[in-house]
C-alpha positions in Angstrom: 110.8 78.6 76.7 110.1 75.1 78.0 107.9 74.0 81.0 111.2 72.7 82.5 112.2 76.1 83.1 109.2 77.2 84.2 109.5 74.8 87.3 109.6 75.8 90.9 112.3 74.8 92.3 113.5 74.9 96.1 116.2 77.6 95.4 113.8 79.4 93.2 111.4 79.6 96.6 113.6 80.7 98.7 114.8 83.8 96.3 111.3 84.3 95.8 110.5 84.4 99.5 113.4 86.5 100.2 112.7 89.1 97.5 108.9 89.3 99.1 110.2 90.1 102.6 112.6 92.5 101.6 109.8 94.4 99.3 107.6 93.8 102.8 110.0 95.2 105.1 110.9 98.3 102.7 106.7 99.1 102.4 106.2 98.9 106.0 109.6 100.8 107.4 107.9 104.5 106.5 104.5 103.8 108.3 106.5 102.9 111.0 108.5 105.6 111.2 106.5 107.9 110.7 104.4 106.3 113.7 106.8 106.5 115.9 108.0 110.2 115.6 104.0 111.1 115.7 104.1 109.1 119.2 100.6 106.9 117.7 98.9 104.2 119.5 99.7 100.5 119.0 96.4 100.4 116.9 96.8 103.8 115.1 100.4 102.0 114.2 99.1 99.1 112.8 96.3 100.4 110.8 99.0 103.1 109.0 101.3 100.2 108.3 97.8 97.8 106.9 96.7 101.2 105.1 100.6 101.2 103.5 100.3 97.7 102.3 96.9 97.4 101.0 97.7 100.8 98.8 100.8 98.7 97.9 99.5 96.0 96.8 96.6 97.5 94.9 99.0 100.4 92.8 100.9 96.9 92.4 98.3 95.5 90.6 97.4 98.6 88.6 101.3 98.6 87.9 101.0 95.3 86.5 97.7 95.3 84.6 98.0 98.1 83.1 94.6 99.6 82.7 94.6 102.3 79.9 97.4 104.7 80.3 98.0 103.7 83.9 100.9 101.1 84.4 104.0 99.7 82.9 102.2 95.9 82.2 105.9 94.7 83.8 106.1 93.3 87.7 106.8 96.7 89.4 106.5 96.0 93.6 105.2 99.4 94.1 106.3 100.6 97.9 106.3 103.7 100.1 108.5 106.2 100.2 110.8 108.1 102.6 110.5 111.6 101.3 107.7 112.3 102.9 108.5 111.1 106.4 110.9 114.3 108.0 107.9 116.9 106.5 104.6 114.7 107.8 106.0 114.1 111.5 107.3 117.9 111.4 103.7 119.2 110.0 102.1 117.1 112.9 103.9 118.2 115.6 103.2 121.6 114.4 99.6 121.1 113.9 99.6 119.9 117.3 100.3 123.1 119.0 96.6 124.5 117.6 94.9 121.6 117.1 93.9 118.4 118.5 95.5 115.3 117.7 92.5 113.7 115.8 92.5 117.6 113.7 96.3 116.8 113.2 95.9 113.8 111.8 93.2 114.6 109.5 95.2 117.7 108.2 97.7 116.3 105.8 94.7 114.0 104.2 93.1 117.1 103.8 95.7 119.1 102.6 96.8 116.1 100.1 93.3 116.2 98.9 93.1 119.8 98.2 96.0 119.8 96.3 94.5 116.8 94.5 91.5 118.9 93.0 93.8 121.8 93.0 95.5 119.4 90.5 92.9 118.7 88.4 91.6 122.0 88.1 94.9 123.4 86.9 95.1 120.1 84.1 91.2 121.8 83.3 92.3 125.3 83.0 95.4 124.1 80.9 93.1 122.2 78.3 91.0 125.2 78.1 93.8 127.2 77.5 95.4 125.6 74.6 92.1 124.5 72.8 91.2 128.2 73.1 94.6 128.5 71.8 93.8 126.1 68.8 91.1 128.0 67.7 
């Protein structure tokens, strides 16, 4: 490939710029919503959508990088997703009913956690199993 092609161009800007607000507006559309059914604060908003982006932009990076097994080494925008958004602002509003809203909040981190190391022990306990297996 040449350095001619390699050029930026005006057009190539432009579609470059688009493609970046697009990828923007998609990361920052579940935060919101998810904000919004919660009823949070302007500044509880803003620091879920700067949360969403900043764990964006660095699983991004490990996307890109690829560091070990971890990422494909290809440009992969890596975003948030929508499949969580009916359950987390249902779970809240439950939550709510028993517990305060700072205890609501703090649930679902918690309960993401747990199943986390919940995880990780199982992976453990699976190793064990087939090297006992093995033997």
């Amino acid at each position: 490939m040449s350095d001619d092609a390699l050029t930026l161009s005006g057009q190539s800007f432009v579609l470059g710029s688009q493609h970046a607000l697009a990828a923007v507006g998609g990361i920052i559309a579940a935060p919101l919503i998810i904000a919004m059914g919660m009823g949070l604060s302007a500044s509880q908003t803003s620091y879920l959508i700067s949360a969403a982006l900043v764990i964006s932009g660095l699983a991004t990076v490990l996307q890109i990088v690829r560091i070990g097994p971890l990422g494909s080494g290809l440009l992969s925008i890596q975003g948030t997703s929508f499949a969580f958004v009916g359950p987390l602002i249902f779970l809240y509003h439950e939550l709510l009913q028993t517990h305060s809203s700072h205890d609501a909040l703090g649930g679902p981190v918690r309960f993401g956690l747990g199943l986390r190391i919940a995880d990780d022990r199982a992976d453990d306990l699976r190793e064990d199993a087939q090297a006992a297996d093995h033997q």
